[in-house]
C-alpha positions, 0 to 999 in steps of 0.5 A: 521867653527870657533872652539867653545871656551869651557872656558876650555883654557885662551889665555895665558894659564894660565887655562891649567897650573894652575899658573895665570899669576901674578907676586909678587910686593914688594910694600914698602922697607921692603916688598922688604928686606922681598922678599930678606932675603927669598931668600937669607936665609934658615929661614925668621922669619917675624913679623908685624901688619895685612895688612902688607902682610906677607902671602901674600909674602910668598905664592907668592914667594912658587908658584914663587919658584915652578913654576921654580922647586927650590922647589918641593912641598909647605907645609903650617901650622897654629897653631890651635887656634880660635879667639873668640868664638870655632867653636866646634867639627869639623868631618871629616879627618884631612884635613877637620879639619885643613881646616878652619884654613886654608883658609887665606893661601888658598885664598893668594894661589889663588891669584896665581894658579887656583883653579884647580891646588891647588886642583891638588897639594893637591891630588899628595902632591905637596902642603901639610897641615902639623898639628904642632902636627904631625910633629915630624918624619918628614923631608922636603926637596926641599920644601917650608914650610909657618907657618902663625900667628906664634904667636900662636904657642907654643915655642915646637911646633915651635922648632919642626918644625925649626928643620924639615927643610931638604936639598934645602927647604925655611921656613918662619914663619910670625906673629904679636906679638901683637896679640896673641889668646893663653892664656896670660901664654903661649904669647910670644913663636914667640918673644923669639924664634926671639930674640934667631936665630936673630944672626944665620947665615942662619936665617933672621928676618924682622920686618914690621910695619904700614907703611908696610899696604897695604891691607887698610888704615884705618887698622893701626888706626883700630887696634891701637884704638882697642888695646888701648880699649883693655888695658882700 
């Protein structure tokens, strides 16, 4: 009597273990310099326009990272600033406030694990949300530490968290300096904190540009057009 196939297993595994047998590509030179300066460094500060895969690479090379044990456990951040209208009072635990924020790093994460296993990860901490307002006491080490939209972050916010960088961890912070959500006094913390590590050994800095879009083609003349509305 043939065994009944319960959905519960993938013939190669990959339901069992939680990580979906796909594999980063660089798809453009600078994603490939992106991919090598991750590696090769302690600190990538990227920046570029939307579409150019800045999240995307990071979260797949976290789950690379951990899947061989280089790193022990993934730590994502995202400054909490809204586009548009405010969502409101949000109720709930911190996680449940900070979620919503959230779901881009999510969904490029499941791109790569099953949700099963991110939700595994989240309650052993294996994978941690980390506020920007918390982080001050803390130390990550053998981590792998993504901060998303990076340009709106605030120049406090962002030297606190440079500066909990810990032993055998990897910190990338990616943004697009163009399109900040902050008040315009507070605009420009993610381009003076690169413009003052660019020299620091250790530290690298990536720029993509429209030619890096991948997501879809009609986004680069999408965002220019709109940017030039925005100025009129």
């Amino acid at each position: 009597m043939s065994r009944r196939n319960n959905g519960s297993k993938r013939v190669d595994g990959s339901k069992v273990s939680g990580f979906k047998p796909r594999a980063l590509v660089a798809r453009t030179s600078n994603q490939k310099k992106y991919i090598r300066t991750i590696l090769s460094e302690d600190i990538c500060l990227c920046h570029g326009p939307a579409g150019t895969g800045k999240t995307h690479v990071a979260c797949g090379l976290a789950v690379q990272l951990l899947k061989k044990k280089v790193v022990e456990k993934i730590c994502i951040a995202r400054p909490i600033v809204g586009v548009g209208k405010d969502m409101g009072y949000l109720p709930g635990s911190m996680q449940d406030k900070i979620g919503p924020y959230l779901v881009p790093l999510f969904d490029e994460l499941s791109y790569y694990l099953e949700l099963h296993k991110i939700k595994e990860m989240l309650a052993t901490e294996m994978l941690s949300i980390v506020p920007l307002s918390m982080m001050r006491g803390r130390t990550f080490n053998d981590s792998f530490i993504i901060l998303d939209e990076a340009q709106n972050a605030t120049l406090e916010e962002l030297k606190t968290l440079l500066t909990r960088i810990g032993s055998d961890s990897k910190m990338v912070l990616s943004g697009d300096l163009f399109q900040s959500d902050l008040p315009r006094i507070e605009q420009g913390a993610f381009r003076s904190v690169i413009d003052a590590l660019r020299p620091v050994e250790g530290i690298g800095v990536v720029a993509l540009t429209d030619v890096d879009i991948v997501r879809h083609p009609l986004i680069a003349e999408i965002a220019k057009r709109i940017t030039a509305l925005e100025k009129q």
